[in-house]
C-alpha angles and dihedrals in degrees: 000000000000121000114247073217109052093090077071090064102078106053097033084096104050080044092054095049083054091052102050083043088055093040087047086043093064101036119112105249124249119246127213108224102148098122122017092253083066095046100059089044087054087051093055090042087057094053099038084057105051101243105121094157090078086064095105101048081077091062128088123188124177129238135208121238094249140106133213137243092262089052092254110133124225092245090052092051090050092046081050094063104043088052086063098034086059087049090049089050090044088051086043098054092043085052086052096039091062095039088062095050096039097041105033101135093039090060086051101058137086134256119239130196099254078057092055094047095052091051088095095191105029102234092105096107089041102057098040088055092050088054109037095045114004099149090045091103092056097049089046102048099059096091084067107030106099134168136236114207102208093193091246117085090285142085130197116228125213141189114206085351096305129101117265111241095004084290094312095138122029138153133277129184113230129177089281111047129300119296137187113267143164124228105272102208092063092048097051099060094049117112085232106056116095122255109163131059088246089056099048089049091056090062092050102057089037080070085038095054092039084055099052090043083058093046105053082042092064089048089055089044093056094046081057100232094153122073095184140044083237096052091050091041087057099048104048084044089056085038093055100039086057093051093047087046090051103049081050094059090044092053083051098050 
């Protein structure tokens, strides 16, 4: 007897192979960090395609062997962190994404100097620079980013054959690839590294805040209240520096 079911046979298996592509599709990629030279190549994929929000991944900080008095350890805080600092840089690229499209021909023009003198504050070219193409330098300085290996876990990185910072950041090879790091034992002793659970929740919810400026920025983007690259340029800036402002007096309080 013939199966109800049998006219399914012929095309399960075109099914099935749609299936495994869209399950691929979503997937994160993978990243080949097993030497620094990857590394810095990963670091340029991630960028080339628009997928910014894979950024920390590349970074490895290392955590103390403590926990706080909430029971939260040091390395959770800083995961912590990173996982809303890859939200913040997701939010960021899609934000950048739009201003491209949208503002196209503003991006091509020239400035001219009534334009410099009605930029009241002068970050104009800043900010729209950090959010039109905030992940550009990256992509950019890779031609003349290179790697040391040093033969112990670590490798110097260097940026026209000098090391970038004064050393400042280098790479280090962990269980699961090599990462960009900075040497733990100077940070630690800077007045501005965290050092507290509270510290390290504050930056957190500075990247939090950045992210939900961005994002009410998008909303207002898409409602097409600026008619301009500069209008728009000078809004998410006022929006950022607030939430930046904001995030400072609540580490205060």
């Amino acid at each position: 007897m013939r199966s109800p079911l049998g006219f399914l046979r012929p095309i399960l298996p075109v099914a099935g192979a749609c299936a495994v592509a869209l399950l691929v599709g979503c997937s994160k990629p993978k990243y080949d960090t097993s030497t620094p030279v990857a590394l810095l190549d990963s670091v340029q994929k991630a960028v080339q395609d628009g997928r910014p929000e894979d950024l920390p991944q590349f970074i490895e900080i290392a955590a103390r062997d403590i926990a706080f008095d909430d029971g939260v350890t040091e390395e959770s805080a800083i995961g912590d962190v990173k996982g809303k600092l890859s939200d913040m840089l997701g939010q960021l690229g899609r934000v950048s994404r739009k201003l491209k499209e949208r503002y196209a021909k503003d991006l091509g023009r020239k400035k001219t100097e009534l334009d410099r003198v009605s930029d009241r504050f002068g970050f104009g070219p800043v900010v729209e620079r950090a959010v039109t193409d905030p992940f550009a330098f990256l992509d950019e300085s890779r031609a003349k980013l290179t790697a040391e290996d040093l033969g112990d876990g670590t490798a110097a990185l260097l940026y026209d054959d000098k090391p970038v910072a004064g050393g400042f950041v280098a790479l280090v090879e962990t269980g699961g690839g090599w990462r960009v790091t900075v040497p733990i034992e100077l940070v630690q002793s800077n007045e501005y590294w965290p050092q507290t659970r509270h510290e390290w929740a504050v930056l957190a919810s500075i990247m939090l805040g950045i992210e939900n400026s961005l994002t009410m920025f998008e909303s207002e983007l898409d409602q097409g209240r600026f008619k301009t690259l500069d209008q728009a340029s000078e809004r998410v800036g006022r929006l950022l520096g607030e939430s930046v402002i904001y995030a400072s007096m609540k580490d205060k309080r």
